[in-house]
ZAMARGU-4260 file (C-alpha; in steps of 0.2 Angstrom, whole numbers, plus 5000, padded with zeros to 4 digits):
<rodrens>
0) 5782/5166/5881 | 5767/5156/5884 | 5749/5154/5874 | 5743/5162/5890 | 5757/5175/5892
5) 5754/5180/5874 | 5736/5181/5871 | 5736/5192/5887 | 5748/5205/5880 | 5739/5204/5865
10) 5721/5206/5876 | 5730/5222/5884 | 5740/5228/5869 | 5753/5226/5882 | 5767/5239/5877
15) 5775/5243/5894 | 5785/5262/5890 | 5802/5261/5894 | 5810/5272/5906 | 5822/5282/5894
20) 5807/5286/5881 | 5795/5291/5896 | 5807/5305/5904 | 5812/5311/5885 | 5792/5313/5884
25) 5794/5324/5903 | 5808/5333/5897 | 5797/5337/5882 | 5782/5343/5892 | 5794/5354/5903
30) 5800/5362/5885 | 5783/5367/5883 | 5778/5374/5899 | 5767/5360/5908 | 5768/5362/5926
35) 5752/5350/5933 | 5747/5351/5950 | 5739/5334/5947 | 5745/5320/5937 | 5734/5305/5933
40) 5739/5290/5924 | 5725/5278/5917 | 5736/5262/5914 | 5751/5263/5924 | 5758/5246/5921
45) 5776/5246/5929 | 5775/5264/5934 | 5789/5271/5922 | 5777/5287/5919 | 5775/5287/5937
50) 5792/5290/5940 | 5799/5299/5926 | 5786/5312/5932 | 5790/5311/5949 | 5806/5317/5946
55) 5801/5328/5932 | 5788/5339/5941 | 5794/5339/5959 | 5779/5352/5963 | 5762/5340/5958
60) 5755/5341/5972 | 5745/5323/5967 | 5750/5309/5956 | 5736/5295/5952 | 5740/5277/5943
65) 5726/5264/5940 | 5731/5249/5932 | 5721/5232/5929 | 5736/5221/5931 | 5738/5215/5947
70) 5757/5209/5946 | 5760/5225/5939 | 5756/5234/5954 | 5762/5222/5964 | 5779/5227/5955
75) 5777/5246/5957 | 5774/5244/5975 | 5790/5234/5976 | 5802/5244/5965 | 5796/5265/5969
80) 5801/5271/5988 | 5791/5287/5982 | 5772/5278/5982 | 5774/5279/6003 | 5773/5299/6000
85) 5756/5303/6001 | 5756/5313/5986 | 5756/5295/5978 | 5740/5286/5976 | 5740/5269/5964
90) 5724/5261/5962 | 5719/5246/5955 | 5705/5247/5940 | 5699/5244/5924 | 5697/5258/5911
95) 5682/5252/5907 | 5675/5251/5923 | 5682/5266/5933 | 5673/5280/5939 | 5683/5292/5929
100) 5673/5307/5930 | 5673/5307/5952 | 5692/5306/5952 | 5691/5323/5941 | 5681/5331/5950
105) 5690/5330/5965 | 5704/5343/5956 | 5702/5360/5953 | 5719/5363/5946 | 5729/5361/5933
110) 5728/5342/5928 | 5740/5332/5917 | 5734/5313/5909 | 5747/5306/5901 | 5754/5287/5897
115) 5753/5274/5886 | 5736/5266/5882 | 5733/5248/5872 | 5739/5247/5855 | 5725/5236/5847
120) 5708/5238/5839 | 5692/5231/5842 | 5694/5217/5829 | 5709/5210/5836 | 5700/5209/5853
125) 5687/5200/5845 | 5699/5187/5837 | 5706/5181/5853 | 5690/5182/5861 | 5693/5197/5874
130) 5682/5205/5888 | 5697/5219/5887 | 5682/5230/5877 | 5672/5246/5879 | 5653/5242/5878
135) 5646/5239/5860 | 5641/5254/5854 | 5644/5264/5835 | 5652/5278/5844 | 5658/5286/5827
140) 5643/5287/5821 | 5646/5277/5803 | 5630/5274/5793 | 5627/5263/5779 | 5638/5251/5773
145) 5653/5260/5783 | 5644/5253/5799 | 5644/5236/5793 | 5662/5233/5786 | 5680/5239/5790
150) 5675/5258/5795 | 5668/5249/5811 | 5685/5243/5816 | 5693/5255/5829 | 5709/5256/5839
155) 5706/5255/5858 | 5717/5268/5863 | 5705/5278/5851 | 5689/5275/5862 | 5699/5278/5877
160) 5707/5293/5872 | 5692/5301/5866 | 5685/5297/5886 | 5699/5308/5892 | 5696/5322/5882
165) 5676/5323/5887 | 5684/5321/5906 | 5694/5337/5901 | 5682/5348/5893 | 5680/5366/5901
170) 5699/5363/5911 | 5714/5371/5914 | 5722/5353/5907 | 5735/5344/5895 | 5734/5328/5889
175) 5751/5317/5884 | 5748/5300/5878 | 5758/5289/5866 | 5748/5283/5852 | 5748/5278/5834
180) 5750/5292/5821 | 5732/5288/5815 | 5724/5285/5831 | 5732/5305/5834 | 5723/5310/5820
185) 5706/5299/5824 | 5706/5308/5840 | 5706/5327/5830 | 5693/5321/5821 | 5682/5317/5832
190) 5685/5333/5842 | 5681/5344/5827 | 5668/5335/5823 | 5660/5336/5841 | 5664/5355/5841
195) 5675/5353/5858 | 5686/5364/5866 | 5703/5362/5862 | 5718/5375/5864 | 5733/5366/5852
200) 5737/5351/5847 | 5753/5344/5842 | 5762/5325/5838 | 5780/5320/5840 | 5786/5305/5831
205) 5796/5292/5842 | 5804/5276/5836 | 5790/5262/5840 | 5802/5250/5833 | 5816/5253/5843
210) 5806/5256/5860 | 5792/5243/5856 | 5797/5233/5842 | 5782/5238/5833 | 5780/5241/5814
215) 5769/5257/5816 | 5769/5274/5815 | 5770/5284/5833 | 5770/5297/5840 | 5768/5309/5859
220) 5753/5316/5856 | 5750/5333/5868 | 5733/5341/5868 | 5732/5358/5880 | 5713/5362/5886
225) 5703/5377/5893 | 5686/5384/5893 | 5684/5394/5876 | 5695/5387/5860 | 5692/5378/5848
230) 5708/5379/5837 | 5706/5362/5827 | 5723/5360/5821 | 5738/5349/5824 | 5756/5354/5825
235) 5767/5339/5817 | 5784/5337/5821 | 5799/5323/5814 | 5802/5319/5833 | 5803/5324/5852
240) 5819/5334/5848 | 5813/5343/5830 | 5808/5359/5830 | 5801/5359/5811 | 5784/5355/5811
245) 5768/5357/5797 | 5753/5357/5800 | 5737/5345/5798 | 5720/5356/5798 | 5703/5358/5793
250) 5697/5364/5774 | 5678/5361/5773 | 5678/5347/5785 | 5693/5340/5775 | 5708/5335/5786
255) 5719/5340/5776 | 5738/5336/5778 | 5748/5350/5776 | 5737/5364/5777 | 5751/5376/5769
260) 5752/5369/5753 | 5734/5365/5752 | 5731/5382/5752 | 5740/5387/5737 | 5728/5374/5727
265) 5714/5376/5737 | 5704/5385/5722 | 5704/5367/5714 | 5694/5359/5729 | 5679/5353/5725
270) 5661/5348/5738 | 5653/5340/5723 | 5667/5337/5711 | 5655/5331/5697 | 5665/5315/5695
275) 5665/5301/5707 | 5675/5289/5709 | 5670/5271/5715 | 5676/5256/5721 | 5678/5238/5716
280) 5668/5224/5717 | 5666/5216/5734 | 5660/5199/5739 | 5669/5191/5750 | 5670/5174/5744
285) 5686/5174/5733 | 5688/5154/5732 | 5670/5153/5723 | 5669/5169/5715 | 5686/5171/5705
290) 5695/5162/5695 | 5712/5158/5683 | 5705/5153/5665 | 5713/5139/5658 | 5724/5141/5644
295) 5716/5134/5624 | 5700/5128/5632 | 5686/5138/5630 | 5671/5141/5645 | 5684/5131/5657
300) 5691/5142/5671 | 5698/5135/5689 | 5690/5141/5707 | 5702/5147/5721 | 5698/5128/5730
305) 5709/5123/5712 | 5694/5115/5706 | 5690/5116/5686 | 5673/5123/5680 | 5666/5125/5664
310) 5655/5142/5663 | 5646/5151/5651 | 5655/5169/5650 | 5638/5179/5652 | 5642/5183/5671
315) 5662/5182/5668 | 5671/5198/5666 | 5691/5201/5667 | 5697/5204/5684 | 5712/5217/5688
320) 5716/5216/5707 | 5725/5232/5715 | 5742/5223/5714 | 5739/5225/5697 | 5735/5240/5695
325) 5747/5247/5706 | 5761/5234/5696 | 5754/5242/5678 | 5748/5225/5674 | 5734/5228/5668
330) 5734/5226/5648 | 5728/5207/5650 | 5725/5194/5663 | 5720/5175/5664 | 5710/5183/5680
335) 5689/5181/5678 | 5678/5186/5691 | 5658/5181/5694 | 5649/5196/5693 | 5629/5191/5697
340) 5622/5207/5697 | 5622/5223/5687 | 5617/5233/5701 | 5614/5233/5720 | 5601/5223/5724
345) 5594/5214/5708 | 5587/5199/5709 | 5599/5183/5707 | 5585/5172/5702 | 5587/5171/5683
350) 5604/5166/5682 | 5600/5147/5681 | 5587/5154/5666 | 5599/5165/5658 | 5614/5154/5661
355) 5613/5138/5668 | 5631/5132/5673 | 5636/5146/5681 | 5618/5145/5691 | 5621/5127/5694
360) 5639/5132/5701 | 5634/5144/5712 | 5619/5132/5720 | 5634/5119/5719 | 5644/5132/5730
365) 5629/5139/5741 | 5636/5134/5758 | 5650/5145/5755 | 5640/5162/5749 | 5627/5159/5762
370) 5640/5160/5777 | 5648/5176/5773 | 5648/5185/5787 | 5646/5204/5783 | 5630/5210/5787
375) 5629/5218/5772 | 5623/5202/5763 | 5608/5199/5777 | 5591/5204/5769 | 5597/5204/5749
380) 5597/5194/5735 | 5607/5176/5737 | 5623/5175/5731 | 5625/5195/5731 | 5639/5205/5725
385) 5644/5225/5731 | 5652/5238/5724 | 5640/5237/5707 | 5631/5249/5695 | 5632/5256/5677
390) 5651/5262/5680 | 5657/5245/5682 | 5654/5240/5663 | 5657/5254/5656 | 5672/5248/5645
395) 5685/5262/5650 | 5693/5266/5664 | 5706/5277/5676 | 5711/5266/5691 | 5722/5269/5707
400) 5725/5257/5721 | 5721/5264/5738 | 5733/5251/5748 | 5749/5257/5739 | 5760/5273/5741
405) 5762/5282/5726 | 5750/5293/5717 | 5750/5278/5699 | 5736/5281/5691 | 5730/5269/5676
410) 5722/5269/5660 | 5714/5255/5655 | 5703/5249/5643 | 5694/5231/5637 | 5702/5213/5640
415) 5695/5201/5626 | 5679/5215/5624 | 5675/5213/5640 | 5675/5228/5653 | 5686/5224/5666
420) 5681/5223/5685 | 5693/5227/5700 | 5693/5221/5718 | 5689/5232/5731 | 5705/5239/5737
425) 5705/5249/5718 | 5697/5265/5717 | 5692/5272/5699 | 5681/5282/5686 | 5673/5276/5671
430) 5670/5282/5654 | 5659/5281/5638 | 5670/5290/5627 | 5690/5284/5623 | 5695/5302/5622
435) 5686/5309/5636 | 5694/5295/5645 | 5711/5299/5640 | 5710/5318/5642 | 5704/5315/5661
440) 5721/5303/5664 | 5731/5316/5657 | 5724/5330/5668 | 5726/5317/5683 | 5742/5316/5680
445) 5748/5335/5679 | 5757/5342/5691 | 5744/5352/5699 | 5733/5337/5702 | 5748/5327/5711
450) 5751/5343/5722 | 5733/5345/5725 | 5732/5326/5732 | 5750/5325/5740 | 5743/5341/5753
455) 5729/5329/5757 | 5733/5310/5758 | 5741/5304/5776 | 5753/5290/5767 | 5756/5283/5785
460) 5738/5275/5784 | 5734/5258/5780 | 5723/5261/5765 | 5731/5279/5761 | 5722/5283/5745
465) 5704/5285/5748 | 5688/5288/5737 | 5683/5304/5748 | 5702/5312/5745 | 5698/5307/5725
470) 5683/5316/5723 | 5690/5332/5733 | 5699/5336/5715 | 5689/5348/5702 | 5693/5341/5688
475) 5683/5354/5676 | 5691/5369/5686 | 5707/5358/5682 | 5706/5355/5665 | 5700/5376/5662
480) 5718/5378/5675 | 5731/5370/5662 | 5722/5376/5645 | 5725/5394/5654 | 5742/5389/5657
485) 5743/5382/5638 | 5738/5397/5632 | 5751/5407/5641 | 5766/5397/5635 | 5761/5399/5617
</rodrens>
């Protein structure tokens, strides 16, 4: 494949369906009582959909495919006999720029979108420089430091999915698109949190390695409109063939994963839990900012650009990252990390005062802080640090990493008298008191806690462990649960 060929697939999140998986997906939506009088298609690359559902619903009276590759239509044209019926109309378009609503207002009846749209987010497209985007906008409404760092990033079939579902609000009106798990989930979301109709939901895994080569979860996702409901739940099913299913829903404005067993510990949910838990320090700047001590030689410590630096320890603290945490390596390190502030926004300028190697380093190393590119840093101290406050140096700590799948929590206490700091992919609560500490682990790690969280956290997801799913845990009406069922075996 060329550089060309390559960064256009990558532009397009070019996933063609192949013909078996899109007539299992028809089969499907027979199974389940979909009989469209129109069918529209927003990316039809090669058609596949456009002929599965040709055969599979013989009595659509219209079937519509727009697609923005021209040798892809030129393909279709060439391979389907079917597209010189009249009922067939393929249009060539850009999502982005097509006049979605006029094509649906044309149809009265019942109306089917289904397909395949791009599998990849808005960063990607940034990376490799792509016009394939929707207009800049904070369509998910993210505030605060969320806007500005990873929250921001987006799947494209998200944006584009969400479009559909605005086109089909108030309508007689199925939606069948293959998406990732998440994206499915992304898209529930958003309706609930817009109030929109919607009369069921539900998600069928399929095999994205075998039919796309792809190491994600996917699935059909099928959404049924009309006029009035509003039933903000999602039917999950193993694949296109099971017919066991949970069900992901709404507690509180919590998605919650299985909705079922949530329920039976739902009395432990919490708004304001009383505790929260925080994340680690970010800064962006790991060559600078941490470093490997060197062994028998005191202050000396060596940069990520392998460079050695003598500091003074005032602004050094132990540094646990979430691979140790998650590894249980966390009783020592020869990790240090350059902790400048003691809080959000305090002023950077007494370092060379206070200590003046470490503030002669970090001028030494200014071209490096001053070009980070999160917006974050814009308008506060130089040479800032995130993810800081009181709880960072308290001296122990419970600590989880949000990137791996397994409910491990850690105790952990000082490294050489120092209270130790985590990257940000760790999550954790901090305490004054040893005890108070060690009861709290204890009560995390019961069994009612690890049911409580297993019915939330969505282990499919890239960062499944999440402050917001932490802090849904009531730890006082926890700790008052298990001395009730203390009492009870004595």
């Amino acid at each position: 494949m060329s550089s060309n060929d390559r960064k256009t697939k990558l532009e397009y999140g070019d996933f063609q369906t192949p013909l078996e998986l899109a007539e299992m997906v028809c089969r499907k939506l027979i199974e389940l009582d979909v009989n469209p009088k129109v069918i529209i298609e927003p990316t039809c690359g090669i058609g596949n959909f456009i002929k599965a559902a040709a055969n599979s619903f013989p009595s659509a009276s219209k079937m519509i495919g727009v697609e923005i590759n021209q040798s892809y239509l030129r393909e279709l044209r060439a391979k389907h006999e079917l597209l010189q019926d009249e009922r067939y109309e393929v249009k060539h378009g850009d999502f982005f720029e097509f006049d979605w609503t006029s094509l649906i207002n044309r149809f009265n009846h019942r109306v089917l979108v289904l397909g395949n749209f791009p599998w990849v987010t808005n960063s990607q497209q940034g990376t490799i420089r792509s016009e394939n985007l929707p207009k800049k906008s904070n369509f998910q409404k993210h505030t605060g430091l969320d806007a500005l760092t990873g929250k921001s990033n987006f799947d494209i079939s998200e944006w584009m999915l969400i479009q559909v579902v605005q086109w089909l609000q108030n309508r007689d009106a199925t939606l069948a698109m293959l998406c990732k798990t998440s994206v499915a989930r992304k898209l529930l979301s958003y309706i609930h949190s817009k109030k929109l109709n919607l009369a069921s939901c539900a998600t069928y895994k399929i095999d994205a390695k075998k039919y796309f080569d792809a190491n994600v979860d996917a699935c059909l996702l099928f959404c049924k409109f009309d006029s009035s409901s509003q039933n903000y739940f999602c039917d999950v099913f193993s694949s296109l063939e099971s017919s066991d299913c949970h069900r992901i829903g709404y507690h509180n404005n919590l998605l919650v994963k299985d909705i079922d067993s949530f329920n039976k510990l739902s009395n432990l949910y919490a708004v304001n839990s009383g505790v929260k838990w925080r994340s680690g320090v970010k800064h962006d700047c790991s060559n600078v900012m941490e470093f490997r001590k060197i062994r028998k030689i005191d202050n000396f410590f060596v940069n990520g650009f392998g460079e050695a630096v003598e500091l003074e320890e005032t602004y050094l603290f132990p540094l646990l990252k979430g691979s140790d945490v998650a590894q249980n390596r966390i009783n020592a390190t020869n990790r240090y990390i350059l902790v400048t502030q003691k809080f959000i926004g305090e002023s950077t300028e007494y370092i060379s005062q206070i200590a003046p190697k470490t503030g002669c380093y970090l001028e030494k190393n200014a071209q490096y802080l001053d070009n980070r590119k999160s917006k974050i840093y814009q308008h506060n101290p130089r040479f800032s640090v995130f993810g800081v406050g009181d709880y960072s140096f308290k001296f122990w700590k419970i600590a989880i990493c949000g990137l791996y799948k397994k409910l491990d929590f850690r105790l952990i206490g000082a490294i050489t008298n120092k209270p130790v700091i985590f990257d940000d992919t760790v999550y954790f609560l901090s305490f004054e008191d040893e005890g108070i500490a060690r009861k709290s682990f204890e009560l995390l790690n019961s069994s009612a806690a690890i049911s409580f969280y297993s019915s939330i956290v969505f282990w499919d997801e890239k960062r499944p462990i999440k402050s917001s799913i932490l802090n849904c845990l009531n730890l006082t009406l926890l700790a008052d649960l298990e001395s009730l069922t203390a009492d009870a075996r004595r």
